[in-house]
C-alpha positions as CSV (number, residue, x, y, z in Angstrom):
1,X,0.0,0.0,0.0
2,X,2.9,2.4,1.1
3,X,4.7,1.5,-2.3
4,X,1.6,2.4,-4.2
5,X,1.1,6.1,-2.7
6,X,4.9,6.7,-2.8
7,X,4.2,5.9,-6.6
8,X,1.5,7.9,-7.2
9,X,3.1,10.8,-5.2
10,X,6.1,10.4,-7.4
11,X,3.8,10.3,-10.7
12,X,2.3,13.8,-9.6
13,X,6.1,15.4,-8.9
14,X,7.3,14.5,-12.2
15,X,3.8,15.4,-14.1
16,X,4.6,19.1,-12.1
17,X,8.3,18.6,-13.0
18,X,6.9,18.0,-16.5
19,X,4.5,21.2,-16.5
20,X,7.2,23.6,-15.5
21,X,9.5,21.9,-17.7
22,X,7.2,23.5,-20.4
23,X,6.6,26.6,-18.9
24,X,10.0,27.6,-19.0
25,X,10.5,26.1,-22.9
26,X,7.7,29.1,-23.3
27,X,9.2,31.4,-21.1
28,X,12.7,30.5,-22.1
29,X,12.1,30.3,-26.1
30,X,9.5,32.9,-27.0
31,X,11.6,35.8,-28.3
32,X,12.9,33.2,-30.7
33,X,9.3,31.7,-31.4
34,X,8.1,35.5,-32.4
35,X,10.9,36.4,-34.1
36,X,10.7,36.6,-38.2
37,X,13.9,35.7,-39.0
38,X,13.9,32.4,-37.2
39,X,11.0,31.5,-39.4
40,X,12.6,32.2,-42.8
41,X,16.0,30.4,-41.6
42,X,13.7,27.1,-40.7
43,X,13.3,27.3,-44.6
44,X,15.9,28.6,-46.0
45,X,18.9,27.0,-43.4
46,X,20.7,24.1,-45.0
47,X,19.4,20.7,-43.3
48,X,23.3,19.6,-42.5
49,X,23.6,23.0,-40.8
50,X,19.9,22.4,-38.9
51,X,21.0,19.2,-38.0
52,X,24.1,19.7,-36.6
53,X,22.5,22.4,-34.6
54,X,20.1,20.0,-32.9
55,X,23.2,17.3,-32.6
56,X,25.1,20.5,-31.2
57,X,22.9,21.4,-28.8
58,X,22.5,17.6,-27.1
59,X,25.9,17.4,-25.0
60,X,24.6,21.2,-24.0
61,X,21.5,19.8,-23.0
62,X,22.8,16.7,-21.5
63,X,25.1,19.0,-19.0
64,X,22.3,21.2,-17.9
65,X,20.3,17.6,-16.9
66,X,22.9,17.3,-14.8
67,X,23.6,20.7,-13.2
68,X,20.1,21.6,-13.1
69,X,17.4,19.2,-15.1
70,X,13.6,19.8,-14.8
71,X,13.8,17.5,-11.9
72,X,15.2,16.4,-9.1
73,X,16.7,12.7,-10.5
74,X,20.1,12.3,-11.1
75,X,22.5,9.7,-12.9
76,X,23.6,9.0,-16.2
77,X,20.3,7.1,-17.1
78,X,18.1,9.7,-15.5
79,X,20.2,12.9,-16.8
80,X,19.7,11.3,-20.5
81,X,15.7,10.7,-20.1
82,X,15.7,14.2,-18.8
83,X,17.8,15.5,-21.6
84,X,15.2,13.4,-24.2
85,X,12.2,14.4,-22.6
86,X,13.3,18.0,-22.5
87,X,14.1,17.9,-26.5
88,X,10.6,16.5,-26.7
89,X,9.2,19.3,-25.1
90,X,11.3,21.4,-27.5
91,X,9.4,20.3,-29.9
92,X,6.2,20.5,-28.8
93,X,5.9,23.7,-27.5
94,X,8.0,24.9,-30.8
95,X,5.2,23.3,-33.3
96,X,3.0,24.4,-31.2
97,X,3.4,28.1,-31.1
98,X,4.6,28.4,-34.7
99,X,1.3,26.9,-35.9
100,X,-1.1,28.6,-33.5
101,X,1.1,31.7,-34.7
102,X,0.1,30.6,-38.4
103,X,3.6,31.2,-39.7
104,X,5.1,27.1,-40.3
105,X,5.2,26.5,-44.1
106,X,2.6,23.7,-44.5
107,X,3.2,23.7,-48.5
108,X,6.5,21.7,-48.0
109,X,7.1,19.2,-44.4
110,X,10.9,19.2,-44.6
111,X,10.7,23.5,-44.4
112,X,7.9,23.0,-41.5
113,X,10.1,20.4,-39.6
114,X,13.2,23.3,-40.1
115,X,11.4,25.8,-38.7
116,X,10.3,23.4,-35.5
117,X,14.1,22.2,-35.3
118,X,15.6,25.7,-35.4
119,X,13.2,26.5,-32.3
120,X,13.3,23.0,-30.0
121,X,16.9,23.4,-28.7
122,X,16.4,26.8,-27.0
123,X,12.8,26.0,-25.6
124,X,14.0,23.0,-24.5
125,X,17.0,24.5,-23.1
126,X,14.4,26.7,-21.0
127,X,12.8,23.5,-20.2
128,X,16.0,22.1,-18.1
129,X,16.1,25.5,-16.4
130,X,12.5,25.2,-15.4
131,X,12.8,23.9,-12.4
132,X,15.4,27.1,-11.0
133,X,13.1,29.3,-12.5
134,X,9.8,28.6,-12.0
135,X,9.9,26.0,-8.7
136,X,8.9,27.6,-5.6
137,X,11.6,26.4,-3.4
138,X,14.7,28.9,-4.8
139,X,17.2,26.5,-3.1
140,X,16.9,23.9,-5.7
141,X,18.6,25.1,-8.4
142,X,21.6,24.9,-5.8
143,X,21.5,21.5,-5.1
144,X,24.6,20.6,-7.3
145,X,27.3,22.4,-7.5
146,X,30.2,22.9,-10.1
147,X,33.4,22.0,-10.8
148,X,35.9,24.9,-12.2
149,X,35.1,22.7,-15.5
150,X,31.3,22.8,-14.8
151,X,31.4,26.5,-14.4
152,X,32.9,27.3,-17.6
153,X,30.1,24.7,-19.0
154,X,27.5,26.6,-17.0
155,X,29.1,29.9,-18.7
156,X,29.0,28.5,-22.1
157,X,25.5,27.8,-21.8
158,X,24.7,31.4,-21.0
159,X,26.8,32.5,-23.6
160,X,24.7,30.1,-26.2
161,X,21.3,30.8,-25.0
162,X,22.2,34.9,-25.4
163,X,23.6,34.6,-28.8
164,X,21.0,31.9,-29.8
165,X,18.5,34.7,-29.2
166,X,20.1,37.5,-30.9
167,X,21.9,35.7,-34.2
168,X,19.3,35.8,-36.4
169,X,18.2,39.8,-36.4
170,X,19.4,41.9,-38.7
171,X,20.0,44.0,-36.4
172,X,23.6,42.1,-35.2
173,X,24.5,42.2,-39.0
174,X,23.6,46.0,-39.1
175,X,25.5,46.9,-36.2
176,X,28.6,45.0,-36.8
177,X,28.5,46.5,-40.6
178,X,28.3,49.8,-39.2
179,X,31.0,49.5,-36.3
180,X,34.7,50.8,-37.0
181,X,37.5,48.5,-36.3
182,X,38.5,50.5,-33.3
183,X,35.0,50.6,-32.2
184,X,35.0,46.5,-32.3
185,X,37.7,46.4,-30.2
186,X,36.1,49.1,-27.6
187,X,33.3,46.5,-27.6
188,X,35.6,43.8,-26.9
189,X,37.3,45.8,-24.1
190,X,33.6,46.8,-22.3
191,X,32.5,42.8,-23.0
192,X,35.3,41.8,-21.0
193,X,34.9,44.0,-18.6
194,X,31.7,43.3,-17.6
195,X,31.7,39.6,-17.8
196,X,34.9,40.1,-15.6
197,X,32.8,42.0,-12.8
198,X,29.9,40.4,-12.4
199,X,32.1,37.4,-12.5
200,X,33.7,38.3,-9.4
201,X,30.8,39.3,-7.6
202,X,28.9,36.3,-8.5
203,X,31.4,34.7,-6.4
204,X,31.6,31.2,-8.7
205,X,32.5,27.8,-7.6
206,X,36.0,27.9,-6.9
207,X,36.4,31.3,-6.1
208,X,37.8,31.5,-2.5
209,X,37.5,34.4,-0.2
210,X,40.9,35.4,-0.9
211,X,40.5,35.1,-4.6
212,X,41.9,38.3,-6.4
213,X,40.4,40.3,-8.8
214,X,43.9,38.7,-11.2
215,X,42.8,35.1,-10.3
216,X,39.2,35.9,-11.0
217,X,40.3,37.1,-14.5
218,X,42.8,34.7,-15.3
219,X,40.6,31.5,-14.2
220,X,37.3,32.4,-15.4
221,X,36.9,36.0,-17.5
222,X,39.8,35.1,-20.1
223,X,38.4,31.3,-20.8
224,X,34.7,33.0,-20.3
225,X,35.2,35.2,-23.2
226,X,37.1,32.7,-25.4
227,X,33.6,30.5,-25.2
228,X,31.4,33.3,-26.1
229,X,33.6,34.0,-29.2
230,X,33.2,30.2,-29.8
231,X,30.0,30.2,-28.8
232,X,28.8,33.3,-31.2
233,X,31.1,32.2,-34.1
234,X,28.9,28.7,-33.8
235,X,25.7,30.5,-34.0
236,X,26.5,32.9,-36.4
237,X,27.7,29.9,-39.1
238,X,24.3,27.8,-37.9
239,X,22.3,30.9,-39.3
240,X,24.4,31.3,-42.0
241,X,25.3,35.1,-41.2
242,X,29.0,35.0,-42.0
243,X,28.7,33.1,-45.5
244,X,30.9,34.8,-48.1
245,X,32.3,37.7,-45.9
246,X,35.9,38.3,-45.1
247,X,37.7,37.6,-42.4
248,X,37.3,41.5,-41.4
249,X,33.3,41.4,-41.2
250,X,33.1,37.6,-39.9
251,X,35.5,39.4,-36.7
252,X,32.7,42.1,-36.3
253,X,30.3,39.6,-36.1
254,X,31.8,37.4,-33.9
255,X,32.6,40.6,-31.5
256,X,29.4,42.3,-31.5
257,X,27.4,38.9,-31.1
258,X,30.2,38.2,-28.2
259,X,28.6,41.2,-26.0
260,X,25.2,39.7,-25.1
261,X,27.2,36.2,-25.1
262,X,29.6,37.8,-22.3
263,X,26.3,38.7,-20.5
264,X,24.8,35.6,-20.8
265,X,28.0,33.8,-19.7
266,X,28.1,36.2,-16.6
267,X,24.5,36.0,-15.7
268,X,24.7,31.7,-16.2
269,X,24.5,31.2,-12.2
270,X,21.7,33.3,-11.8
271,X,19.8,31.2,-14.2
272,X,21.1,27.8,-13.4
């Protein structure tokens, strides 16, 4: 009898584990969902690009499972179901949207299932943070902490989500086709520097008392803000925003994507 209500009780956490799981893929994933461009890359992104995107984003999701996962079950075998399931919300909530927002290309099912692909990896990226986010009890997401490697993951994934969101506009392109080279690198100077505070105050793992400001910079800004130039250069080639320019304007890009990636890689422990 005891075994049956422990059961059911554990059937009810994970269908609430399961419901905030997709209100954070909502929360996490609508700017993406309402944006135009996002549509039109669905269609027009090549499908080797689309799909390495979603292959891409699996070891992503896999470490969130593990530092922070839609629920509280942990293990290789749990972290993996967590990391499927939460691709499976992905999806769902992605077709979902995109066809209550009448916007999916029903004339061809390979440009439909682009669109939907191009839009499950950040909702269900929101959908492993759900459980920080939109839980009650706010010591949860704290339950497991990070290794000095697991903080730079944590920071990577903070740098992807950001420039996930913000790769597609135009409006990256424009500004990055209007900056000077010497405005690039005052960019570059002011990204660093703010990752490199808010880094410090956030107090990561590994950061003793008596860390310095030096440490701080050496063990987490500098390798920080090599991963959100990784990070941005990856997004920008997904959606195809630095085919056939120069090495000149692909550096731009890169730099000016970087800024809200140095955010995003700052603010990762406020999220996770």
């Amino acid at each position: 009898m005891q075994a049956a209500v422990h059961g059911a009780k554990s059937e009810l956490s994970y269908l609430g584990d399961l419901g905030r799981a997709f209100g954070g893929a909502l929360l996490f994933s609508l700017p993406l969902l309402m944006t135009m461009e996002m549509w039109a890359l669905g269609v027009s992104a090549p499908p080797l690009r689309r799909l390495a995107f979603v292959l891409g984003a699996l070891p992503v999701l896999y470490g969130l499972a593990h530092y922070a996962g839609f629920s509280a079950r942990r293990g290789l075998m749990n972290n993996t179901l967590d990391t499927l399931v939460a691709l499976a919300v992905g999806y769902v909530t992605s077709a979902a949207l995109l066809a209550l927002f009448n916007v999916l290309d029903y004339a061809s099912l390979t440009s439909a299932t682009g669109q939907i692909s191009l839009q499950a990896a950040p909702a269900a990226l929101g959908a492993l943070v759900a459980r920080r986010q939109l839980s009650g009890d706010g010591k949860q997401g704290d339950e497991d902490e990070a290794s000095y490697p697991g903080e730079l993951f944590l920071m990577l994934a903070g740098a992807l989500y950001f420039a996930m969101n913000l790769a597609p506009t135009e409006e990256m392109r424009l500004i990055a086709y209007l900056t000077t080279p010497l405005g690039a690198l005052a960019l570059l100077v002011v990204s660093i520097f703010l990752l490199h505070v808010i880094v410090f105050e956030a107090g990561f793992a590994g950061q003793e008392e008596k860390e310095t400001p030096l440490r701080a910079f050496l063990h987490f800004t500098l390798p920080g803000y090599a991963l959100c130039l990784a990070a941005s250069l990856a997004m920008l080639w997904t959606f195809a925003a630095v085919d056939g320019h120069g090495a000149g304007a692909v550096t731009a890009n890169v730099v000016v994507l970087a800024f809200p990636a140095a955010l995003g890689a700052a603010a990762a422990r406020l999220l996770v």
